[in-house]
C-alpha positions as CSV (number, residue, x, y, z in Angstrom):
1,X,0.0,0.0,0.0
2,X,1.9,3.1,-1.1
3,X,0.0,6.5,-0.7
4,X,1.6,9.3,-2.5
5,X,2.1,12.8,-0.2
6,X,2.2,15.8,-1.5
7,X,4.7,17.9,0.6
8,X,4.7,21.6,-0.7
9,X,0.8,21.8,-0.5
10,X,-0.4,24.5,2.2
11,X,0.5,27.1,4.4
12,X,3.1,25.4,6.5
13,X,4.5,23.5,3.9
14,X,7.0,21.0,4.2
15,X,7.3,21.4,8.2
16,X,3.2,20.2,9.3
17,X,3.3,17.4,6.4
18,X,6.5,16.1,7.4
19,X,5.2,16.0,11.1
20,X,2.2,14.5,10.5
21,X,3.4,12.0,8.2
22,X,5.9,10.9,10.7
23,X,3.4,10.9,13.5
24,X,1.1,8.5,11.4
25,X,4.1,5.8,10.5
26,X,4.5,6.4,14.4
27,X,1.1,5.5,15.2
28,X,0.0,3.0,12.9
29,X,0.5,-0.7,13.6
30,X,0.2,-1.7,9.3
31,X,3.5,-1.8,8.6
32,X,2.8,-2.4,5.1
33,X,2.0,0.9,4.5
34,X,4.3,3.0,2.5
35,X,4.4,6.7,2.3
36,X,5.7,8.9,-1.1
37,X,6.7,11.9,-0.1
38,X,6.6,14.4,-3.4
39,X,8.4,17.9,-3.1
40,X,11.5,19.6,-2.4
41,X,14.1,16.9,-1.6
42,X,16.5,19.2,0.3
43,X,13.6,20.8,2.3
44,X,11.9,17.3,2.9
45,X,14.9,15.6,4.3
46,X,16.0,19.2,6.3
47,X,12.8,18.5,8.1
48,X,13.3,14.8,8.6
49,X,16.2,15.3,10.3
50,X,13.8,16.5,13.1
51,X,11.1,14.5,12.5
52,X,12.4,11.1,11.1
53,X,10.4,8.7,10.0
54,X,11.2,4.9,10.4
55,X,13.4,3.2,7.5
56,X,11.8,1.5,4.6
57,X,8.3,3.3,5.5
58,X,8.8,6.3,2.8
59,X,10.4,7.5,-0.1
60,X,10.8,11.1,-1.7
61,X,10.3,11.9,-5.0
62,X,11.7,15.1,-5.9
63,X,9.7,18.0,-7.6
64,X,11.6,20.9,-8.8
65,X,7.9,23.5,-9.0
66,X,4.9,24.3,-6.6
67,X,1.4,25.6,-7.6
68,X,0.6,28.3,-6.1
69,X,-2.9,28.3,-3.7
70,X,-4.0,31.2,-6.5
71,X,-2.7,29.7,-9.8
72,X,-5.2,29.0,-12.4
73,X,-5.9,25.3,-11.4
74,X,-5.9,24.0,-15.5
75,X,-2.9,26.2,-16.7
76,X,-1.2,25.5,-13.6
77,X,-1.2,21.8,-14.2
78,X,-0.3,22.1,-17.6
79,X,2.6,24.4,-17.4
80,X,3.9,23.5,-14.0
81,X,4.6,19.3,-15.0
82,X,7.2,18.9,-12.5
83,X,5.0,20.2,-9.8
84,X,4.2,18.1,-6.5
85,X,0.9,18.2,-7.5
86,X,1.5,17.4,-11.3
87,X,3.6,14.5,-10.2
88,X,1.8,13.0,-7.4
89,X,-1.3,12.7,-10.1
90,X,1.3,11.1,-12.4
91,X,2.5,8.9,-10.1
92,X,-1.5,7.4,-9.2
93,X,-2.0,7.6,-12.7
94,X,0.4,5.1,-13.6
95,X,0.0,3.3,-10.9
96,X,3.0,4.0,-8.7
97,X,1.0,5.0,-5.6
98,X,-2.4,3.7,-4.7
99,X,-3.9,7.0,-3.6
100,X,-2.5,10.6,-3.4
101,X,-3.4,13.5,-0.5
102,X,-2.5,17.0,-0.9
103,X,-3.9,20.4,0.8
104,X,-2.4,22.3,-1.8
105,X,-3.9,24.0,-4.7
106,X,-8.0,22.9,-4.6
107,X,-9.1,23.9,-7.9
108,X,-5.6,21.8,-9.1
109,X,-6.4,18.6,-7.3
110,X,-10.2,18.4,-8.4
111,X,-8.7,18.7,-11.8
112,X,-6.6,16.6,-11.5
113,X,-8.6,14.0,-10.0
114,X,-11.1,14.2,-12.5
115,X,-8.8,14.3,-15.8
116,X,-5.7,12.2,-14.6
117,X,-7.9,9.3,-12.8
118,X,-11.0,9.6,-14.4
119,X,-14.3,8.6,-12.8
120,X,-16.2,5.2,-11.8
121,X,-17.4,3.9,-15.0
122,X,-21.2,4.8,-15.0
123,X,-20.4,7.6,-12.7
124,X,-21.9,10.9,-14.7
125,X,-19.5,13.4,-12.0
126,X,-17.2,12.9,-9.5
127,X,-18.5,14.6,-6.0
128,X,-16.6,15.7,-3.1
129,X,-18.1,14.7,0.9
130,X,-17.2,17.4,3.9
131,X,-18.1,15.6,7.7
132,X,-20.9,17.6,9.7
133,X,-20.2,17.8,13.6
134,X,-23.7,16.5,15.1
135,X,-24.7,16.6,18.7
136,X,-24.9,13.6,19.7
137,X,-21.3,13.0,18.8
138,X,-21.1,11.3,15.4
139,X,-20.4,12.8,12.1
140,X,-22.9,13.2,8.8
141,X,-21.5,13.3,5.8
142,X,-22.4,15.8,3.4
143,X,-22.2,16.0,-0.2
144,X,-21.6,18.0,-2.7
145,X,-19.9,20.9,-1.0
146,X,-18.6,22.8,-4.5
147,X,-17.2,20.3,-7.1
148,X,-20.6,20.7,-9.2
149,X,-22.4,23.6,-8.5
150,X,-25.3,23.1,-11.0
151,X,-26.6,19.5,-11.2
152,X,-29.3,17.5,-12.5
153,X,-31.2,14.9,-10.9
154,X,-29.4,11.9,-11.8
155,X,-26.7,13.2,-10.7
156,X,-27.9,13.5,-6.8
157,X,-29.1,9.9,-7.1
158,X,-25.6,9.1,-7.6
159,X,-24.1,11.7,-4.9
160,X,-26.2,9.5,-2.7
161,X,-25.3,6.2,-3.3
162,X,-21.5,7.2,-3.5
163,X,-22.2,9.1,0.2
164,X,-23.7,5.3,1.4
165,X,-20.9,3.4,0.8
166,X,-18.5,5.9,1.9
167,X,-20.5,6.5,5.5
168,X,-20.8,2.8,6.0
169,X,-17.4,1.7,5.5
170,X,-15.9,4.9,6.8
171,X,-17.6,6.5,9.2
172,X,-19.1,2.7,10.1
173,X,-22.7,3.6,9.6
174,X,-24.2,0.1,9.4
175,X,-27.6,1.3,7.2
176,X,-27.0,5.1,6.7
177,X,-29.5,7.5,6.2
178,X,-30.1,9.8,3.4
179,X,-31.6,13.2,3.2
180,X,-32.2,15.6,0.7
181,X,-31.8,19.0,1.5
182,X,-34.3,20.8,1.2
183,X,-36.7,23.9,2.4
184,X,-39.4,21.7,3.4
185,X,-39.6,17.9,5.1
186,X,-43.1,17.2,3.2
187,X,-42.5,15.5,-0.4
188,X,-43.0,17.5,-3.1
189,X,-41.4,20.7,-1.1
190,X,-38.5,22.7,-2.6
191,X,-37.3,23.8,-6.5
192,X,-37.5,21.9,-9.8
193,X,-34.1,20.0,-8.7
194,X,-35.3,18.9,-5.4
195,X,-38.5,18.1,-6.5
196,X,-37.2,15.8,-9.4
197,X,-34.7,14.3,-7.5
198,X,-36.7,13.0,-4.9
199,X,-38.5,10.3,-6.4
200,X,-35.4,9.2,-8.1
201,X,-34.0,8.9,-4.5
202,X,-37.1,7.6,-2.6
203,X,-36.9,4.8,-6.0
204,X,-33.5,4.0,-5.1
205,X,-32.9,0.2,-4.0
206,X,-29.4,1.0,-3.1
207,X,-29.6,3.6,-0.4
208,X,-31.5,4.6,2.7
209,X,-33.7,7.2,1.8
210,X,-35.6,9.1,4.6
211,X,-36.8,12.0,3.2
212,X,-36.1,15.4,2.7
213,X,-34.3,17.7,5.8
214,X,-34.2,20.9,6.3
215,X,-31.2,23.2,7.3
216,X,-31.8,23.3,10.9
217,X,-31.6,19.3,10.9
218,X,-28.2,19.5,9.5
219,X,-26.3,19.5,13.0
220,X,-28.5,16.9,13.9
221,X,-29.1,13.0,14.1
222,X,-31.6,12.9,11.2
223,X,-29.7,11.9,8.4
224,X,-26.2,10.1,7.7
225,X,-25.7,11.2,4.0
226,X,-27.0,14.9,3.3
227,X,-27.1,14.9,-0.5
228,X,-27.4,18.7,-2.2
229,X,-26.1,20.2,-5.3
230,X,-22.2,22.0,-4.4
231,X,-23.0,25.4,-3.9
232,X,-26.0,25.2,-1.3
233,X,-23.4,22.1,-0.1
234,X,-20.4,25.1,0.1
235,X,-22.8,27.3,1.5
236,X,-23.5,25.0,4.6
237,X,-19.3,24.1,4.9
238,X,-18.0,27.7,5.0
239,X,-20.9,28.2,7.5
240,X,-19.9,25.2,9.7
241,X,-16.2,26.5,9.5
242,X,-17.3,30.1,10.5
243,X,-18.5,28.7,13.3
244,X,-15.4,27.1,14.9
245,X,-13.9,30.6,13.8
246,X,-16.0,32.7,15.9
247,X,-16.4,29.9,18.9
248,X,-12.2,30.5,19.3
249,X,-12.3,34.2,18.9
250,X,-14.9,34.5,21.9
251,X,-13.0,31.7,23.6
252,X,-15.8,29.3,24.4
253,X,-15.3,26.2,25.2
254,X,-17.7,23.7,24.6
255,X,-16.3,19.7,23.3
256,X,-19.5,19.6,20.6
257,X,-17.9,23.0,18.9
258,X,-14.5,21.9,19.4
259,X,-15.3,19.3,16.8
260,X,-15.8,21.8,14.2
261,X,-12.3,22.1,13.9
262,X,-11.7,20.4,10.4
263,X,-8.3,19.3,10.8
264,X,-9.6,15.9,13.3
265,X,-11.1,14.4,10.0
266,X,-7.4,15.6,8.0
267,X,-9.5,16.3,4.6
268,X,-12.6,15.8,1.9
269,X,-12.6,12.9,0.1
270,X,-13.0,13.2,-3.3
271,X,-16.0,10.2,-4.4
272,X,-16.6,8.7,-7.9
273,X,-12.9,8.1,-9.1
274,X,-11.2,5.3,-9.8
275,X,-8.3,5.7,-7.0
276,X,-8.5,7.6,-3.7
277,X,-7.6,11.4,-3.7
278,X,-7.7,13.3,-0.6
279,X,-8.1,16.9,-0.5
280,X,-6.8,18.9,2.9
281,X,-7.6,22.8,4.0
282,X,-4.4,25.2,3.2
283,X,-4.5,25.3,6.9
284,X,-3.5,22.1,7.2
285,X,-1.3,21.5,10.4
286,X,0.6,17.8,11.0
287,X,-2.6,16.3,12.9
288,X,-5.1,17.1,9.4
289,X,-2.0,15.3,7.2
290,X,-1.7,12.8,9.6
291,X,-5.9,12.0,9.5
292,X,-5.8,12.6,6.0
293,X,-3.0,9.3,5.7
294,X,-5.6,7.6,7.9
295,X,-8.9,8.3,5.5
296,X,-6.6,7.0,2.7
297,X,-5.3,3.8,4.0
298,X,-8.8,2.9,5.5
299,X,-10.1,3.4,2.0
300,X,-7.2,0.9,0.4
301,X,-7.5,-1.7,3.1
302,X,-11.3,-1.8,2.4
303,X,-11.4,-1.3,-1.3
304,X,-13.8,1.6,-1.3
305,X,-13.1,2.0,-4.5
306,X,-13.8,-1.5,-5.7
307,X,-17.0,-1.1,-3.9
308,X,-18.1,1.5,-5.7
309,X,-17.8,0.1,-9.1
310,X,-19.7,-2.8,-8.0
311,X,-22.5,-0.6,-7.4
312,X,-22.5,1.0,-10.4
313,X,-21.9,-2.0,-12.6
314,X,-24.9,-3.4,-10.3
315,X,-27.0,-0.2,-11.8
316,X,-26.2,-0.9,-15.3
């Protein structure tokens, strides 16, 4: 199992990925898991020195450029080929690493997860899941949050199923729960998406479907998978992380919105392609690199991915 790292992506860039990745070979009792760390050689090892990692458990794979957080994701990508992220792609692509994490450039890695892997076959888009902080302690899972901003029906159905299988085998959700978000809980409730996508949902042999929620049920135990088209679902993620903003500024200390801080889950999974790709906040410090190696290798070991094509080929 070799999961490529991207080691110039974010704010603190090599330093927190080195320390994270180092705290997860530290951690981990699956000694089969090997870790590619893509970047600047010199810097990598310079912070190595102080944060080694076990022999045998890694290897670096030197890239000369870095895309910027601002770059134009699509240009980037095709003028910056000896970038981490350009390589790291390359490297899944071809089959050199089994899945690839970086909280570098976002527009970059969504591009590059959709062009360089490609999706599921019989997947119409990829979709990206963000975790929702409930109150009774677990985590919902809610998808899209701003890979597809306009979507059509069929493409929900599949956001949901995708969802399923990744909050049963992940978050260990034995017969998850779907909602559609919506401005109403009664059928029939909402705008011409909502209201064609729900009977494709409530027909939908393959998931749990419960019914439409509304925002205020977010938060709460009501559904497992909240399935929405990516802006209202980037809407409801900038609002969550606005939330842990404002609870630290005020300096209230409560454990349910201390869970709002993103970097306990590491990153977003990107659903629907062929290969797992991990996407982190630019924020990322060495406990979210550390979680995001974690979501990766769980997803390996269980063969998410292989899952997921069995559902689709089951929908054919």
């Amino acid at each position: 199992m070799n999961i490529g790292l991207d080691m110039m992506g974010g704010d603190f860039a090599p330093l927190e990925a080195v320390k994270g990745a180092a705290d997860f070979i530290a951690s981990t009792t699956n000694t089969a898991i090997h870790l590619t760390l893509i970047g600047d050689e010199s810097k990598i090892r310079e912070h190595l020195a102080d944060h080694p990692i076990a022999a045998g458990r890694y290897s670096i794979v030197h890239a000369a450029q870095v895309i910027g957080m601002h770059e134009h994701p699509t240009r980037a990508l095709k003028e910056k080929q000896q970038s981490s992220i350009a390589i790291g792609f390359h490297l899944l692509a071809t089959g050199k690493t089994d899945a690839f994490i970086s909280a570098g450039n976002t527009g970059a890695m969504m591009v590059g997860a959709l062009f360089s892997i490609k999706a599921i076959e019989g997947v119409l888009r990829p979709t990206i899941g963000a975790y929702m902080p409930r109150e009774d302690g677990s985590l919902g899972l809610l998808v899209d949050v701003g890979l597809n901003a306009d979507c059509k029906p069929e493409n929900l159905n599949q956001f949901a199923i995708l969802g399923s299988l990744f909050a049963k085998h992940i978050l260990n959700f034995e017969n998850p729960k779907v909602g559609l978000v919506n401005l109403g809980e009664e059928e029939g409730k909402g705008n011409i998406l909502a209201q064609a996508t729900y009977p494709l949902l409530k027909a939908n042999k393959q998931i749990n479907f419960t019914g439409n929620i509304e925002g205020r049920d977010i938060l709460l135990n009501k559904a497992d998978v909240l399935v929405c088209e990516g802006f209202t679902g980037n809407v409801v993620l900038k609002l969550a992380e606005s939330i842990y903003d404002i609870v630290k500024r005020r300096d209230i200390h409560d454990e349910h919105f201390d869970r709002f801080n993103f970097e306990q889950y590491g990153g977003v999974p990107v659903l629907g392609v062929a290969k797992p790709v991990i996407i982190g906040h630019g924020i990322s410090h060495a406990l979210a690199f550390k979680n995001m190696i974690r979501i990766a290798s769980r997803m390996l070991e269980i063969d998410l991915m292989g899952k997921m094509k069995n559902s689709f080929l089951e929908q054919a």
